[in-house]
N, C-alpha and C positions, 0 to 999 in steps of 0.2 A: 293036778292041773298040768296040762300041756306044758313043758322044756324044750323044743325042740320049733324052733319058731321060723317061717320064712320072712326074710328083713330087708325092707328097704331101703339104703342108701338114696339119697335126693340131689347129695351133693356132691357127687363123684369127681366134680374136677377140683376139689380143694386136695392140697397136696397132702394132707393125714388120711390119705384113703391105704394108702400102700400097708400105714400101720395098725389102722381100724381092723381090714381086711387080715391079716397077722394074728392078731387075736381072735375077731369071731370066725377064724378057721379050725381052733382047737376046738368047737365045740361042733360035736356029730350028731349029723342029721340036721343042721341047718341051711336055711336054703339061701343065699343072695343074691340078692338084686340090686343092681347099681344105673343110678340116673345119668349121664354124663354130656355134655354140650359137643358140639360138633368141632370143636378147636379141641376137645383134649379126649376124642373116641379114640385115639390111635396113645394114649397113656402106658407105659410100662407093666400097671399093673391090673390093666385090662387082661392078659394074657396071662393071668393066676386061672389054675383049674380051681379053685373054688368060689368063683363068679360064676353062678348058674344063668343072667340072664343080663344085657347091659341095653338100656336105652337110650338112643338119642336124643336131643330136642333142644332146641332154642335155648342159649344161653340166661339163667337164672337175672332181670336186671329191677328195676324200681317200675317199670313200665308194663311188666307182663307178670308181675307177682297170683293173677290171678289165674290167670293161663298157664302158669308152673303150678297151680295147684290143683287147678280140675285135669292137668297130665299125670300128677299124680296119684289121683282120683280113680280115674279109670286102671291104671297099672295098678293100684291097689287092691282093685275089685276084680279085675283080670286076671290077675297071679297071687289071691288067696294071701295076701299080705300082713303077718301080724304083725309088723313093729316097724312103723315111721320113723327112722332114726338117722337125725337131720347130725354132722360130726363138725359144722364149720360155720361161724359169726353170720353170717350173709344168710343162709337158707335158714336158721335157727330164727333170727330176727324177722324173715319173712313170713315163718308159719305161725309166729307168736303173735304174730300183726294181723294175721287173715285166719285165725283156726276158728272164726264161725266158715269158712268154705271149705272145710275139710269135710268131706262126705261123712267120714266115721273116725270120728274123733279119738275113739278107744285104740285106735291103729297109733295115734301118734307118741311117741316116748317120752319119758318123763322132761320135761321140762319148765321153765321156774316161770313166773311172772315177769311178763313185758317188762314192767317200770323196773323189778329189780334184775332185769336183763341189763335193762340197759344204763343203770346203774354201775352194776360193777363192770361193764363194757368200757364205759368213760370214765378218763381216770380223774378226771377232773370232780365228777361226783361221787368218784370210788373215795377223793381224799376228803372231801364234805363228811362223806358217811364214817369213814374213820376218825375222824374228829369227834364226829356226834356221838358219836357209841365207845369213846374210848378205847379204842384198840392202839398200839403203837405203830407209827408207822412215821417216814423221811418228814420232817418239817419242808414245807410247802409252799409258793408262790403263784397264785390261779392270774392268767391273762385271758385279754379277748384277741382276738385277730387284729392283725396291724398292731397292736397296743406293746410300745416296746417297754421293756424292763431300764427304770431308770437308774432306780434306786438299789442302793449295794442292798443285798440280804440280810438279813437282820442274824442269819444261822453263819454266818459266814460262808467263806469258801474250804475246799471244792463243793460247787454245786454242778447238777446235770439239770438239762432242758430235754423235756418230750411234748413232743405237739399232738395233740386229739386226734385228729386227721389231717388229710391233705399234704403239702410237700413244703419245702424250706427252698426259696431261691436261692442256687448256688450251692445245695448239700442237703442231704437229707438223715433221718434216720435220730438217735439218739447224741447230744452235742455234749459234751465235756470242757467243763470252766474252771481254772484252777485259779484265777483272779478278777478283780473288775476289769482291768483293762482288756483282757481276752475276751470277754462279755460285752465292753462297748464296742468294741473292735467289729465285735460278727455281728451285730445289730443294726454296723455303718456300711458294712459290706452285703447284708443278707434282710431279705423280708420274709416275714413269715407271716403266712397264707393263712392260717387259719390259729384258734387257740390255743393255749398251750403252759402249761406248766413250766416253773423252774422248784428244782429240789436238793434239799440238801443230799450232798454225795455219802454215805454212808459206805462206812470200813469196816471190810468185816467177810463174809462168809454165804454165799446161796444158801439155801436150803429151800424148797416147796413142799407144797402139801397139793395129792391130788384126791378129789373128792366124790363121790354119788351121794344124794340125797333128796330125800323126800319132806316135802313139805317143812323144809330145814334145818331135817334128824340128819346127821350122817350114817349112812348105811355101810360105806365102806369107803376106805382112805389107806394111801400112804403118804410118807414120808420119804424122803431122797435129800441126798445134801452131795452138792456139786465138788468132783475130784478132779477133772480136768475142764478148765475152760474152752470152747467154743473159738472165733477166731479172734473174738472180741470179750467184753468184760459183761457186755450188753446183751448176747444170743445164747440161745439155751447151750448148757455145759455137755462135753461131747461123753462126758463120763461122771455116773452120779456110785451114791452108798447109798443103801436104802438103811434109816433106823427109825428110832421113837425118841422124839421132843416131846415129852406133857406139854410144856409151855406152847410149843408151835400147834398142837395140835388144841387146847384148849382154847387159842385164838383165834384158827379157823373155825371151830366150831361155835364161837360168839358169832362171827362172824356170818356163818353162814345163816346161822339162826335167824340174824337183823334182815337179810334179803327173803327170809322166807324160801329157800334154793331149794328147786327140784332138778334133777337132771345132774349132769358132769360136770365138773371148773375144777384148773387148776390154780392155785396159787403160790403166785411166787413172793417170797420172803428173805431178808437177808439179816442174819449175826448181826448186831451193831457191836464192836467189840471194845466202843465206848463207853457206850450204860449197861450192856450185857442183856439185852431186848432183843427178841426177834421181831420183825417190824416188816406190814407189809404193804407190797412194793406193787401188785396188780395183780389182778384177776381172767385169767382166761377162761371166759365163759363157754368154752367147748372141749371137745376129746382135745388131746396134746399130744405134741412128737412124740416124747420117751413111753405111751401109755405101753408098748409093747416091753418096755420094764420094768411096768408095777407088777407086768403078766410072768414076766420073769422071777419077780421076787415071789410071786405067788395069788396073786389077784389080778385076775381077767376082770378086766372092767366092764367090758362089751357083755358077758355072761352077766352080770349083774344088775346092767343095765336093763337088759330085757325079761328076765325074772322079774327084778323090780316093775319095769312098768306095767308087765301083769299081773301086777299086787299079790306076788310073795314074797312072804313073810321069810328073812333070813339071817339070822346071828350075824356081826359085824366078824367077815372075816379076817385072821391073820395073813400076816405076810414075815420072809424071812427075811433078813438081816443080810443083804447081798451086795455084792458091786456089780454093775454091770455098765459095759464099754455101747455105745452105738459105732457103726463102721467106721467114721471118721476117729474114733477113739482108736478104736481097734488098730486101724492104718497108723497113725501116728506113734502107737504103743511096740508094735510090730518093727518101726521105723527106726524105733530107738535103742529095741531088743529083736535084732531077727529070731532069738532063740523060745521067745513067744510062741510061736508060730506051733511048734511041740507040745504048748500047754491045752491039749486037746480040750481036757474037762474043761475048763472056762472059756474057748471059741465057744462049745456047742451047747453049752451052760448060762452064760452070763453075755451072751453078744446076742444079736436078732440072723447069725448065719444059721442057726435052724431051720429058722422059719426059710429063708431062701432053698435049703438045701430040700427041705419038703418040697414045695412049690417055686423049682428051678427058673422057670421061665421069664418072670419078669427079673430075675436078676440079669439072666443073660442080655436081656434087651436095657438094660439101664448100662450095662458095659459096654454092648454096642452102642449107645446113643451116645456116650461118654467119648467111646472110641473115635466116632465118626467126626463128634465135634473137635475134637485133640489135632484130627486130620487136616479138616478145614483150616483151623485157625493156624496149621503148619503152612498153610500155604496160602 
């Protein structure tokens, strides 16, 4: 059977294109094509030579879902397309809504059932469903919008608050409560727009699991457990270990099982190093930032993905036991030891500067863009 596939990107302006593109570069004799809206044609990593073709068009919205899909129709049938491989929440939720208008449906890549799309998308049904299937996960408080939290928690404190969608007047993003009064304080100060969860704060440890799967077998996965945090406690760690949890992975695999999962998600999970549970904490039902170091620990996700969708058959492969830095890791590591900077085999090894130093160009324009902004904001 054909390995060597030309692959459409649909969602080229979501920011994991730089890292999709990373990965389905190590595999030769593929061909890509990349969708992109007219706000983000001039992208960094537009100028990778292994972007064989980039389209324009109307930005992807809830009003033109069907006119983003007979564009995609035609460029499918035009440029001999076998693999519709949608990398971000928005275009993925679009094509699972409309794939009776997909001309040829066998183009499009593995992906899972709407309901249990959107399922693990909300987290508010992601902690329903954990409940229901018994997996461990942060004891839980579900709101509706407007609807303020009156009542102390039954789990005590520290709890965290994350809202479904939409924005928080006066702040946004992930809220940290370490009493009631901090809690009635931002409630007297602050409205919020839309639903939203309060959860117990768990102590303890990241660790995720990243996934492909088919009709919700896992076909292949790692593991990673977080070695330097992010700039917060909330945003993916700038530095992970890749190993093997039975435990963690015996839950994702419940798990995945219950959605029925086709396609990619990762999952994030964290230590409780109260009850000694791994317990989890959401689901990203699409590619993810680090996938370019599960590629490093030794699984190309992208490679498997498209094998997979053209239904071959393939042993659950390993992965090694590695650390690996992302650049903000790197910068900061470097920061602290100039004498890093020597440790050749781990830059070219365990960081993603390979992949730039293969394909130079969008590095160079992400420093220029860096540069110019540094300049502006000097003056």
């Amino acid at each position: 059977m054909k390995e060597k596939y030309s692959v459409l990107i649909p969602d080229g302006d979501s920011d994991l294109l730089i890292v999709v593109i990373h990965c389905l570069s190590q595999n030769k004799g593929y061909k890509l094509f990349v969708v992109l809206s007219e706000k983000h044609k001039n992208k960094e990593i537009t100028h990778s030579k292994y972007i064989n073709e980039i389209f324009v068009t109307e930005p992807l919205n809830e009003s033109n879902e069907i006119e983003w899909i007979k564009n995609l129709n035609t460029i499918a049938e035009k440029h001999h397309i076998d693999i519709i491989m949608p990398i971000d929440v928005f275009a993925i939720r679009c094509l699972l809504k409309n794939r009776t208008y997909i001309k040829d449906p066998d183009k499009l890549g593995l992906l899972p059932p709407l309901k249990s799309f959107d399922k693990a998308d909300h987290k508010g049904e992601l902690s329903k469903l954990l409940l229901d299937i018994d997996l461990p996960a942060p004891e839980t408080l579900l709101f509706d919008k407007n609807e303020i939290c009156e009542q102390t928690p039954s789990f005590g404190f520290p709890v965290i608050m994350k809202l479904f969608e939409g924005h928080i007047g006066g702040g946004s993003g992930i809220q940290v409560f370490n009493n009631s009064e901090s809690l009635n304080l931002f409630f007297k100060n602050n409205t919020v727009v839309g639903p939203y969860l309060i959860q117990k704060y768990i102590k303890g440890y990241d660790i995720d699991c990243s996934v492909l799967c088919k009709d919700g077998d896992i076909l292949a996965f790692t593991i990673q457990k977080g070695t330097m945090k992010g700039v917060s406690d909330f945003v993916p760690q700038v530095g992970v270990e890749f190993l093997f949890e039975k435990d963690v992975y015996e839950v994702v695999k419940k798990l995945m099982k219950s959605l029925n999962w086709s396609g990619v998600a990762h999952v994030d999970m964290r230590f409780d190093i109260t009850d000694k549970k791994f317990k989890v904490i959401e689901i990203n039902p699409r590619f993810w930032g680090s996938i370019d170091a599960s590629l490093i620990a030794g699984v190309d996700f992208t490679y498997f993905y498209c094998i997979a969708s053209k239904g071959i058959v393939f042993e659950i492969p390993k992965y090694n036991h590695v650390k690996y830095l992302n650049l903000l890791g790197l910068k900061r590591t470097i920061k602290q030891n100039k004498w890093f900077l020597f440790n050749l085999k781990f830059l070219l090894n365990n960081t993603p500067l390979k992949f730039f130093i293969k394909d130079p160009k969008p590095f160079f324009y992400i420093l220029y863009s860096k540069l110019k902004k540094d300049l502006q904001n000097n003056h």
